[in-house]
C-alpha positions as CSV (number, residue, x, y, z in Angstrom):
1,X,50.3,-0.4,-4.2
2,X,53.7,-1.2,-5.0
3,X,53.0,-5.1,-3.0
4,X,49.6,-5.0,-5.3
5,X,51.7,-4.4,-8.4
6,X,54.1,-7.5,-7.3
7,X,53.0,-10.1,-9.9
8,X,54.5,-13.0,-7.2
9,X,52.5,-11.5,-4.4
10,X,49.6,-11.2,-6.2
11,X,49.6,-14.9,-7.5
12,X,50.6,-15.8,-3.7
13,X,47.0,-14.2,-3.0
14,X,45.5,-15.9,-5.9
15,X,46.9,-19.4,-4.8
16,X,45.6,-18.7,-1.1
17,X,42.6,-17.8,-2.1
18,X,41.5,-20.8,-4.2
19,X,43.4,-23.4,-1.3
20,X,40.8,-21.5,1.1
21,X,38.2,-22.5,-1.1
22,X,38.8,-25.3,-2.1
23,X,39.1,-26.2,1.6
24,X,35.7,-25.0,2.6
25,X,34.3,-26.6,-0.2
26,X,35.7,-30.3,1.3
27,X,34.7,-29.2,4.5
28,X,31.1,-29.0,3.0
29,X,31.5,-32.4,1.3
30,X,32.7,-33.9,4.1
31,X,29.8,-32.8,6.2
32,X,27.7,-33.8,3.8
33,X,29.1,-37.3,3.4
34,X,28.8,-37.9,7.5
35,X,25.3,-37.2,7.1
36,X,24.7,-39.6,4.5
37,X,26.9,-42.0,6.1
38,X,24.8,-41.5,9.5
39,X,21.7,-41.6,8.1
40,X,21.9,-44.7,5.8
41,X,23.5,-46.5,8.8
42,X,20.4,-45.7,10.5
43,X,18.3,-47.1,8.2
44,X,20.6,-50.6,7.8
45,X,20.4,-50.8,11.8
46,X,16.6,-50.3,11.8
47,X,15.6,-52.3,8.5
48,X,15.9,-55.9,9.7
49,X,13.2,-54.6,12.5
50,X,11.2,-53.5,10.2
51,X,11.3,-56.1,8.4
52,X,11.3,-58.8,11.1
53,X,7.6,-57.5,12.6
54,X,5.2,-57.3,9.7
55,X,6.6,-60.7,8.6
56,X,5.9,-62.1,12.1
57,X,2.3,-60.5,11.6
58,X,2.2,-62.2,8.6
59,X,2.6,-65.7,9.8
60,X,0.3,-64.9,12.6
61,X,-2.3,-64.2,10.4
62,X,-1.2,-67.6,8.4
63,X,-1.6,-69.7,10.8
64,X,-4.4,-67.9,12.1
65,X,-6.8,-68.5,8.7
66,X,-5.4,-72.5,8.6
67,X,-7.1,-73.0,12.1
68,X,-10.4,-71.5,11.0
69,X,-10.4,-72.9,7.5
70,X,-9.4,-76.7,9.3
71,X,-12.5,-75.9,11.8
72,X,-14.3,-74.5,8.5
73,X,-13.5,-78.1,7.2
74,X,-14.5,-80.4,10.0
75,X,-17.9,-78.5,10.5
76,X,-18.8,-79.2,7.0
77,X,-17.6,-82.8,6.9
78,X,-20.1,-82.9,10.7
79,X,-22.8,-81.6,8.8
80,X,-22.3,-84.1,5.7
81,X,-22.5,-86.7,8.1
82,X,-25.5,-85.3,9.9
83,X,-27.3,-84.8,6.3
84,X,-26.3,-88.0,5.5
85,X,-28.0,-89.9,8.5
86,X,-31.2,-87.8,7.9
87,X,-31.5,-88.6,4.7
88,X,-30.7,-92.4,5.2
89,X,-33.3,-92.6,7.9
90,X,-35.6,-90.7,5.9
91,X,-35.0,-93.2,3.2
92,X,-35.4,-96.2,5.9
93,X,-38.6,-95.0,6.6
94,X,-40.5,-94.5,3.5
95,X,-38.9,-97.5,2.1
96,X,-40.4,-99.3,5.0
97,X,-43.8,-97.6,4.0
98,X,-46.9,-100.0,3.9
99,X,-47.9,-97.0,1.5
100,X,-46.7,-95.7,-2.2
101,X,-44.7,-93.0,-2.2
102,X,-44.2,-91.0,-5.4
103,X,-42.5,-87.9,-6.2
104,X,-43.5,-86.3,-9.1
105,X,-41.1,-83.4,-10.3
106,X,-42.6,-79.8,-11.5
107,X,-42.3,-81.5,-15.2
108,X,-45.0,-83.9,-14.3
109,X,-42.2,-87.0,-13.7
110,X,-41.6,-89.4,-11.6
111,X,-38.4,-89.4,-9.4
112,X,-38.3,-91.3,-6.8
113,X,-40.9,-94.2,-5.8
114,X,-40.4,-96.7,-3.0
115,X,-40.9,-100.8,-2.9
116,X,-44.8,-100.5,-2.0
117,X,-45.3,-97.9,-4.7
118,X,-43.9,-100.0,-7.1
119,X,-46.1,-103.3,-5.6
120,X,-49.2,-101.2,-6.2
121,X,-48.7,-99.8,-9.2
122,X,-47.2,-102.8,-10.7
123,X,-44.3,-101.1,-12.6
124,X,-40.6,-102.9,-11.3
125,X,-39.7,-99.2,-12.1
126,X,-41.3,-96.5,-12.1
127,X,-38.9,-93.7,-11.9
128,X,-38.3,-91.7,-15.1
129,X,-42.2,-92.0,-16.3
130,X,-44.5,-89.7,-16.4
131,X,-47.8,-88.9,-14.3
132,X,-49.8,-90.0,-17.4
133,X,-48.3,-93.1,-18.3
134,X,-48.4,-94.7,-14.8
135,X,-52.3,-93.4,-14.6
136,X,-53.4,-93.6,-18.4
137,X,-56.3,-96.0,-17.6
138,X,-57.0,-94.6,-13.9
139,X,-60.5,-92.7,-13.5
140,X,-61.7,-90.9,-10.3
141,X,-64.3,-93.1,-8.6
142,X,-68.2,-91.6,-8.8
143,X,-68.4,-90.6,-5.6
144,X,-65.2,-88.3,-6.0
145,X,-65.9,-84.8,-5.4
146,X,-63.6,-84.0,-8.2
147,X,-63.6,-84.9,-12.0
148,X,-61.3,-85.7,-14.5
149,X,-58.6,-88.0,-14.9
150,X,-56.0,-89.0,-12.4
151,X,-52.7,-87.5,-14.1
152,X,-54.6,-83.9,-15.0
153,X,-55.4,-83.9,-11.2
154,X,-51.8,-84.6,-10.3
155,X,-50.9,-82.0,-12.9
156,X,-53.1,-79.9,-12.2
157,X,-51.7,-80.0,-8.7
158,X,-47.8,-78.8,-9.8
159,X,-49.4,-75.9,-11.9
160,X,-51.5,-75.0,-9.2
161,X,-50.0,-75.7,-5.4
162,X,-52.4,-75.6,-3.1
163,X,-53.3,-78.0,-0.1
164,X,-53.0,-81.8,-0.1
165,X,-56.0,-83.5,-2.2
166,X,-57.1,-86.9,-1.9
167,X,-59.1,-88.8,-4.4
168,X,-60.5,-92.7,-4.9
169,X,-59.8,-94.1,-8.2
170,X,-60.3,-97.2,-10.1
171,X,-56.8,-98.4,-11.3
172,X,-55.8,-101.0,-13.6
173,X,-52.2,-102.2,-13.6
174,X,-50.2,-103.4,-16.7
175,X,-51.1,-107.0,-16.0
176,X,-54.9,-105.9,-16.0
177,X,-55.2,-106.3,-12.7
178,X,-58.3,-103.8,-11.2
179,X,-57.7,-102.0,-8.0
180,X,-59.3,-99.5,-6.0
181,X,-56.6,-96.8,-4.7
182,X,-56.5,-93.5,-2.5
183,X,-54.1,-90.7,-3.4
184,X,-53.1,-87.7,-1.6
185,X,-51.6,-85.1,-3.5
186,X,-49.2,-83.0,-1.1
187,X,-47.1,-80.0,-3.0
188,X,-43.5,-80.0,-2.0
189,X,-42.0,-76.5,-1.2
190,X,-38.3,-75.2,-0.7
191,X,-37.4,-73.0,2.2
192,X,-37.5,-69.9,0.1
193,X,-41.0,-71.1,-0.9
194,X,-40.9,-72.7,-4.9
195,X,-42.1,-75.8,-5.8
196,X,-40.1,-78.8,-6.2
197,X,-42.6,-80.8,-7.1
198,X,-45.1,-83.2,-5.3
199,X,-45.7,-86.4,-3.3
200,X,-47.9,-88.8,-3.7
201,X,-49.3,-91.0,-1.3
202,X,-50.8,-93.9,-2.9
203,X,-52.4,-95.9,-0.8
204,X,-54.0,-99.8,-1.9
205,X,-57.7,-99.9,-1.0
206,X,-59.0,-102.8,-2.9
207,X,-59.8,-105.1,0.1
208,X,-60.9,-102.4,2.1
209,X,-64.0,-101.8,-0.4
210,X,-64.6,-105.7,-1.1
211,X,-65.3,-106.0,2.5
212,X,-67.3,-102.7,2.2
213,X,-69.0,-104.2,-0.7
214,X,-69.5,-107.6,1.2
215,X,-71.1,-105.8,3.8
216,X,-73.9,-103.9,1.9
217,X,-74.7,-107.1,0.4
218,X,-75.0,-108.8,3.6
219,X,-77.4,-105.5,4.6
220,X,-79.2,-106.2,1.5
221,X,-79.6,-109.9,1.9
222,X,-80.4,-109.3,5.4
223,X,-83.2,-107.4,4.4
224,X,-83.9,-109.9,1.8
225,X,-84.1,-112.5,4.7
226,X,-86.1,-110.8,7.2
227,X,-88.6,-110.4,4.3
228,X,-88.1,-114.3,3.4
229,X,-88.7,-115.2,7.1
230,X,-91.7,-112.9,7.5
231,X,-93.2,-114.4,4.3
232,X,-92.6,-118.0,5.4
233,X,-93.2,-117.5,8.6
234,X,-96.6,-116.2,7.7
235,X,-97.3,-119.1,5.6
236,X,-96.6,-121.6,7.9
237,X,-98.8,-120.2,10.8
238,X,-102.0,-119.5,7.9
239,X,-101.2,-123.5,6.8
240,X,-101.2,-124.0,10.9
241,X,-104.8,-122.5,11.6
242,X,-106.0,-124.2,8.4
243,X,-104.8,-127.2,10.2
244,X,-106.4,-126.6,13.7
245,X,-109.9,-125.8,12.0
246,X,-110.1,-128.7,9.1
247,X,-111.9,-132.1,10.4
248,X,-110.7,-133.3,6.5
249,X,-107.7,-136.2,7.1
250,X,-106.6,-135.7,3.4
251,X,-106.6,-131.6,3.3
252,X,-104.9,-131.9,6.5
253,X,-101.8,-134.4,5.3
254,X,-101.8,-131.6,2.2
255,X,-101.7,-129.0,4.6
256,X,-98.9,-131.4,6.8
257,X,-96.4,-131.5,3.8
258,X,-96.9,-127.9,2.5
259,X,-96.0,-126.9,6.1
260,X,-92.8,-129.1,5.6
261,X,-92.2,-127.9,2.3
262,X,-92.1,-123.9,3.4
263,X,-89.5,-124.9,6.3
264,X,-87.6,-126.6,4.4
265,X,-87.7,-123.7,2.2
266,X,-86.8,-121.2,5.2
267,X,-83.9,-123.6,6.7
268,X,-82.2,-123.7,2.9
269,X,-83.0,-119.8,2.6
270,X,-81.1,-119.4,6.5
271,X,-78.4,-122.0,5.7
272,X,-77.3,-119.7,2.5
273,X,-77.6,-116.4,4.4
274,X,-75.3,-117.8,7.1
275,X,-72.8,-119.4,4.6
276,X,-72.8,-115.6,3.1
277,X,-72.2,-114.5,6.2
278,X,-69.6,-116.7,7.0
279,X,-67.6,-116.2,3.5
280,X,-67.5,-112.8,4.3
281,X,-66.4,-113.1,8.2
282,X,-63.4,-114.9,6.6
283,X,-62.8,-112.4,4.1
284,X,-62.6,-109.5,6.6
285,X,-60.0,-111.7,8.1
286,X,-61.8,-112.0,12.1
């Protein structure tokens, strides 16, 4: 009790007490501080790996998406070339059409018409007009099954798609010139099935019926002639018996020159069914 009442020994114990602390508390720090130190160098040894592998993923995958979008790129410049030769030859060919070729758009205009359109028609352009300017004096032929005028058919034809329609008409072109044309009507169709709009095939039959025309007259005048022949032919053999049976010189030599009058009659009525015949041979072109 006596060392406890010592006030040097008792600030002796004081003094060792707080240097024991104060030595387990480094201790602690110092722990503490190789941990941190471990564990961050740790993490700067193994952070340029880290690092280094998604960035040489990333690259990969760089280089990756430029080789499919350059293959991307040369399959759609292939195809532009391939739709570009299809379409060329497509245009080669109906340009080289002996035919008209319209297109008429849903709004009842004209888009596209080649060279022998344009012939027929008679318009140097007809492109940009519409179905009832280019037919406003066009009518349907009698002996069409349908009626009405040209451009309500065509129309009628964009409102209503259905199957291809031909009709005959009687066309005038702007110079007045009459001529007798065939027209199919096709609808045109996307893949997902609307209507673009609708071709038309115009085709130039004006020759085509003069011949036709040339050959029912040449029926009719052929019946005309066989009648003519008949007739004549009858006349001359009644004039012939009239002939055998008459003992009168004078009613004979009447008789003689009516004979010659009725062939002559017969060779002029021949001669002009064979020069009609002829005209028309040429006309055909045989």
């Amino acid at each position: 009790m006596r060392v406890l009442s010592n006030p040097i020994i008792v600030r002796m114990l004081v003094v060792l007490f707080v240097s024991g602390f104060a030595l387990w508390i480094a201790t602690l720090l110092l722990r503490r501080m190789r941990r941190m130190l471990t564990e961050e160098s740790f993490l700067v040894d193994s952070t340029p790996e880290l690092e280094q592998l998604p960035m040489h993923a990333y690259n990969a995958v760089i280089q990756q998406l430029k080789q499919q979008k350059h293959q991307l790129l040369s399959e759609q410049q292939a195809e532009r070339r391939r739709a570009k030769t299809s379409e060329n030859i497509s245009a080669a060919v109906v340009s080289n059409l002996s035919s008209g070729v319209l297109f008429v758009s849903t709004n009842g205009l004209v888009r596209t018409a080649n060279a022998a359109a344009r012939n027929i028609l008679g318009f140097a352009s007809p492109a940009g007009m519409s179905v009832g300017e280019i037919f406003r004096d066009a009518r349907l032929k009698p002996s069409s099954e349908l009626r009405g005028a040209v451009a309500d058919v065509v129309n009628n034809s964009l409102q209503e798609p259905s199957a291809s329609r031909t009709v005959e008409a009687i066309y005038r072109t702007p110079t007045g010139e009459e001529r007798i044309l065939e027209i199919t009507i096709s609808p045109v169709f996307t893949p997902s099935g609307e209507t673009l709009g609708a071709a038309c095939l115009v085709t130039n039959k004006t020759e085509f019926a003069h011949i036709q025309k040339l050959q029912e007259e040449r029926r009719e005048m052929s019946a005309e002639m066989a009648l003519a022949l008949r007739n004549s032919l009858a006349t001359i053999s009644s004039y012939a018996q009239q002939v055998a049976v008459s003992r009168d010189p004078s009613q004979i030599q009447q008789l003689a020159v009516d004979i010659v009058s009725e062939a002559a009659d017969l060779d002029h009525t021949i001669g002009g069914f064979l020069a009609s015949a002829k005209a028309a041979k040429n006309a055909a072109g045989l």
